[in-house]
C-alpha positions in Angstrom: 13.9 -10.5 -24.6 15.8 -7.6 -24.2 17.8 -7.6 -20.6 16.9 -4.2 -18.6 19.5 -0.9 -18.9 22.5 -1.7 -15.7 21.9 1.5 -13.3 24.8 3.8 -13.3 26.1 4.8 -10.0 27.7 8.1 -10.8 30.9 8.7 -8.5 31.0 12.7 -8.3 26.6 11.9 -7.1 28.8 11.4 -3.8 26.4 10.5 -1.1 23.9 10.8 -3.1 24.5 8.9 -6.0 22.7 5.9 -5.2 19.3 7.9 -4.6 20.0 9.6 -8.2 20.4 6.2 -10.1 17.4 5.0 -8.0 15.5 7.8 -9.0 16.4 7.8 -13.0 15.2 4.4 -13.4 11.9 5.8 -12.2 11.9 5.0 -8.1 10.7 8.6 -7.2 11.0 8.4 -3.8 14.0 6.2 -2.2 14.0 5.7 1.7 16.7 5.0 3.9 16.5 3.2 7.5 19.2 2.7 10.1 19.2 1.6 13.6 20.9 3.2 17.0 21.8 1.4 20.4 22.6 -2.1 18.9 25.8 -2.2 20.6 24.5 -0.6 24.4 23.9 -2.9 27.1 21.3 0.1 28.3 18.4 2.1 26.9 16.3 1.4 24.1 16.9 0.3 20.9 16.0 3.5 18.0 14.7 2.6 14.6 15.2 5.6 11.7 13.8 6.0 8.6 13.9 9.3 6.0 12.7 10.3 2.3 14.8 13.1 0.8 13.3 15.0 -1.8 14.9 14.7 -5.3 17.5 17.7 -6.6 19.0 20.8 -4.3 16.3 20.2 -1.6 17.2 17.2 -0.6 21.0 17.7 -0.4 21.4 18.8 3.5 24.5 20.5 4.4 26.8 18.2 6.8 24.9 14.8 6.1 26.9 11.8 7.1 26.7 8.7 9.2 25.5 9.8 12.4 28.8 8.3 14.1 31.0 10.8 12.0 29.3 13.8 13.1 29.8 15.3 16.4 27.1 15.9 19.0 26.5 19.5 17.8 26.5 18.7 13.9 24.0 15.9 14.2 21.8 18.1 16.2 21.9 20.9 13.2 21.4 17.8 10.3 18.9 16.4 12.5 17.0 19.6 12.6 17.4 19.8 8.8 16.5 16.3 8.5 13.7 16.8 10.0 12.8 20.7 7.9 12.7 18.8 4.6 12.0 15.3 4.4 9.1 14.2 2.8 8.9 11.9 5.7 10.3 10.5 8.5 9.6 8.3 11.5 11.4 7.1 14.5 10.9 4.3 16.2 11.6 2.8 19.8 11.8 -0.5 21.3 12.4 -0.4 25.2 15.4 -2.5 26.5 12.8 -4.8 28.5 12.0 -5.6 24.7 14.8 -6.4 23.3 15.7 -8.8 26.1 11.9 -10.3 25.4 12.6 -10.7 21.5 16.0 -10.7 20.6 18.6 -8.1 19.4 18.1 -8.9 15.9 14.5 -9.4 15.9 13.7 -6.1 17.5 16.5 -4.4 15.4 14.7 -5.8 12.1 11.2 -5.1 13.4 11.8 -1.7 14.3 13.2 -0.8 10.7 10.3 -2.2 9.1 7.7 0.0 11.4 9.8 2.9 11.1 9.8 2.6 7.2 6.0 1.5 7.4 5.1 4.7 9.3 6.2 7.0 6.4 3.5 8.9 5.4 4.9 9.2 1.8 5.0 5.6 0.5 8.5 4.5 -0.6 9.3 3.2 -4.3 12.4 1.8 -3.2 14.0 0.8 0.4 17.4 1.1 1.4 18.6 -0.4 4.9 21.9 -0.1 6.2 23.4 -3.1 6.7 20.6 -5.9 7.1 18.1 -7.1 4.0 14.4 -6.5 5.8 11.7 -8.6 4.5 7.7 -8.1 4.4 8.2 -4.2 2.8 5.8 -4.4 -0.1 8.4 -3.3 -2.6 11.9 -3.5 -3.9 14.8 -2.6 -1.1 18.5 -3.6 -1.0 20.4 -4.3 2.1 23.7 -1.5 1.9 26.9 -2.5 3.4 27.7 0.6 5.2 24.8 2.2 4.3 25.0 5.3 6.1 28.2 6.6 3.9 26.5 5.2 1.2 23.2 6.9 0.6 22.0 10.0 1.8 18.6 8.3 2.7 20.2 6.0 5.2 22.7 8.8 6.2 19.3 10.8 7.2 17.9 7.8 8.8 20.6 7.1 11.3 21.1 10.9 12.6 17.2 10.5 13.4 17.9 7.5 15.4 21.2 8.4 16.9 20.0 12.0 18.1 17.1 10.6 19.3 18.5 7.9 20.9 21.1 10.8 22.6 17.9 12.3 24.0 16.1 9.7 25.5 19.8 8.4 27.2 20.3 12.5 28.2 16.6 11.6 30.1 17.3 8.6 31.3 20.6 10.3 33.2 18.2 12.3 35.5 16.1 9.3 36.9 19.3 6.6 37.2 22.3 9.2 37.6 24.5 6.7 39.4 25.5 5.6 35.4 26.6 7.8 33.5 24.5 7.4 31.0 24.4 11.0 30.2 28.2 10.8 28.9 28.5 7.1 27.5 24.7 6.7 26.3 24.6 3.3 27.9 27.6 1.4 25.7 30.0 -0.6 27.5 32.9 1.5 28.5 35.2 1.7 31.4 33.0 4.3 33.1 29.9 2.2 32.4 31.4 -0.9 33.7 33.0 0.3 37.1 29.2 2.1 37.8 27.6 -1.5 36.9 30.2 -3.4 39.4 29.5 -1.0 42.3 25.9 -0.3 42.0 24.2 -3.0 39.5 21.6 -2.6 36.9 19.2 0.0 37.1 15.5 -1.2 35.4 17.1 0.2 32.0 19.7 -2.2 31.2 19.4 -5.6 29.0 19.4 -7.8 31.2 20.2 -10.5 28.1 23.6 -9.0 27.7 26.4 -11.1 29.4 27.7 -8.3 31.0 24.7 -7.1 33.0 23.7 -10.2 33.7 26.9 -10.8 35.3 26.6 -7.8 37.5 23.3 -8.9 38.3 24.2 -11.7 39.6 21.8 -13.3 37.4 24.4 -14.8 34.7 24.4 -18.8 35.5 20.1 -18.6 34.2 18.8 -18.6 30.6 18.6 -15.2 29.1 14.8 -15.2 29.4 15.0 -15.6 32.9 17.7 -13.0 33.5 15.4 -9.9 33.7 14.1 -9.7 37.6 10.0 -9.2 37.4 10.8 -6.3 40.2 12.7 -4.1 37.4 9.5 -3.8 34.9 8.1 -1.2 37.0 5.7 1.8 34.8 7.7 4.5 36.6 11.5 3.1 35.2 10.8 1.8 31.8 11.4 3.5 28.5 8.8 4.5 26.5 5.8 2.9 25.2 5.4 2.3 20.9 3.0 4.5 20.1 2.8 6.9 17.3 1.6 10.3 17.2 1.5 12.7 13.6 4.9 15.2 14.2 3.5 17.7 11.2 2.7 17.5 7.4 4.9 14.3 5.8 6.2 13.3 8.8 5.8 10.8 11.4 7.3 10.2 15.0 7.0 8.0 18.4 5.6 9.0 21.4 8.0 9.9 24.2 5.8 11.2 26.7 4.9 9.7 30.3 2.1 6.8 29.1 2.8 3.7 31.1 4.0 0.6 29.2 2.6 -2.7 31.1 5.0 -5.5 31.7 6.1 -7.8 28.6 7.8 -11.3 28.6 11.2 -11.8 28.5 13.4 -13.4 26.2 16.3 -13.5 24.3 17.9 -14.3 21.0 21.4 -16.1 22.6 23.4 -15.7 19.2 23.0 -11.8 19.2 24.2 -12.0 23.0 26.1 -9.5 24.5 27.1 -7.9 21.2 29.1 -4.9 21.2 29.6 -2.0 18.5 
């Protein structure tokens, strides 16, 4: 039996390279997924995922990893991303979720509900970073993924920008934090407003940190989250998705209530920082 033609990854494809080999071995459409918020102690965890389309379309002017972009440039590839995907989704998972399932669970569950809410099905998933299971198709876990392939590039200025948003939001109801400037990662700011004032209902409470300013620190991470703090009026938004336009997919962000959910914790993702 004859052994299948090796993919060539053509250097001078740059960022998009990958998605061209993909796509000459006959994997029309290639998606990309990328997380935001894994690092934060605060706010939700944000779940991206993107289609391109194939030749001059899909090349979008100023596409990179979200984290090498400034504020204003991610807003203006977001906005692109957004103008010619074939699809995209986001996806959010509450902080009082990820202290109820885990860091990595929610992280890896997210990406697979973001890719899954593509209206265009995918022949062939890229993720940045962290192999996902239970797709229906081929994928391949991308070191770096994001300055890899355009796909995963698109993904995580979805999530990131979004993520910006919803931390821009949450600034106005808990203002004591800072979470307008810092978007709820651990920094010197962050920390000082956590000492004097304690955690707001938005913080992960399974994160050493807050649940040292808590007071809460010497009990099991799924006991750390006080039942007091998973009020409807202070909790991120609910998972719930609404049709954005043609070939494309979003989450809700609006005002629904989300009811109370457990808490938990995965203990070896504990307190991890980015």
């Amino acid at each position: 039996m004859l052994a299948p033609p090796r993919t060539v990854v053509r250097r001078e494809g740059g960022l998009y390279a990958l998605e061209r080999a993909l796509q000459r071995r006959g994997f029309q459409h290639v998606a990309g997924a990328d997380e935001a918020g894994r690092g934060a102690c605060a706010g939700p965890l944000v779940a991206g995922a993107a289609i391109l389309p194939e030749g001059k379309r899909g090349e979008i002017e100023e596409l990179a990893d979200s984290k090498l972009l400034t504020a204003a440039a991610r807003e203006r590839v977001y906005a692109q991303v957004v103008k010619r995907a074939l699809a995209w989704s986001v996806v959010i998972v509450p902080a009082a979720e990820v202290d109820a399932r885990g860091l990595h669970v929610c992280n890896l569950a997210a990406m697979r509900r973001a890719l899954a809410s593509l209206t265009t099905r995918p022949d062939y998933v890229l993720t940045d970073g962290f192999p996902v299971d239970g797709l229906g198709g081929p994928g391949l876990a991308v070191w770096k993924g994001d300055r890899v392939a355009a796909c995963v590039a698109a993904a995580s200025v979805l999530a990131k920008v979004t993520r910006d948003r919803l931390m821009v939001e949450l600034d106005g109801k808990f203002p004591d934090y800072g979470f307008a400037v810092h978007k709820g990662y651990i920094t010197e700011e962050h920390s000082t407003a956590l000492t004097t004032h304690g955690p707001c209902a938005e913080h992960r409470f399974s994160y050493v940190n807050v649940a040292a300013a808590s007071g809460r620190g010497n009990r099991p991470p799924r006991a750390r989250r006080p039942v007091a703090e998973a009020r409807p009026d202070s909790v991120a938004v609910p998972l719930m998705l609404w049709p954005v336009s043609e070939g494309t997919v979003g989450v809700a962000s609006g005002e629904q209530p989300r009811p109370p959910v457990p808490v938990g914790e995965d203990e070896a993702m504990e307190g991890e920082k980015r």
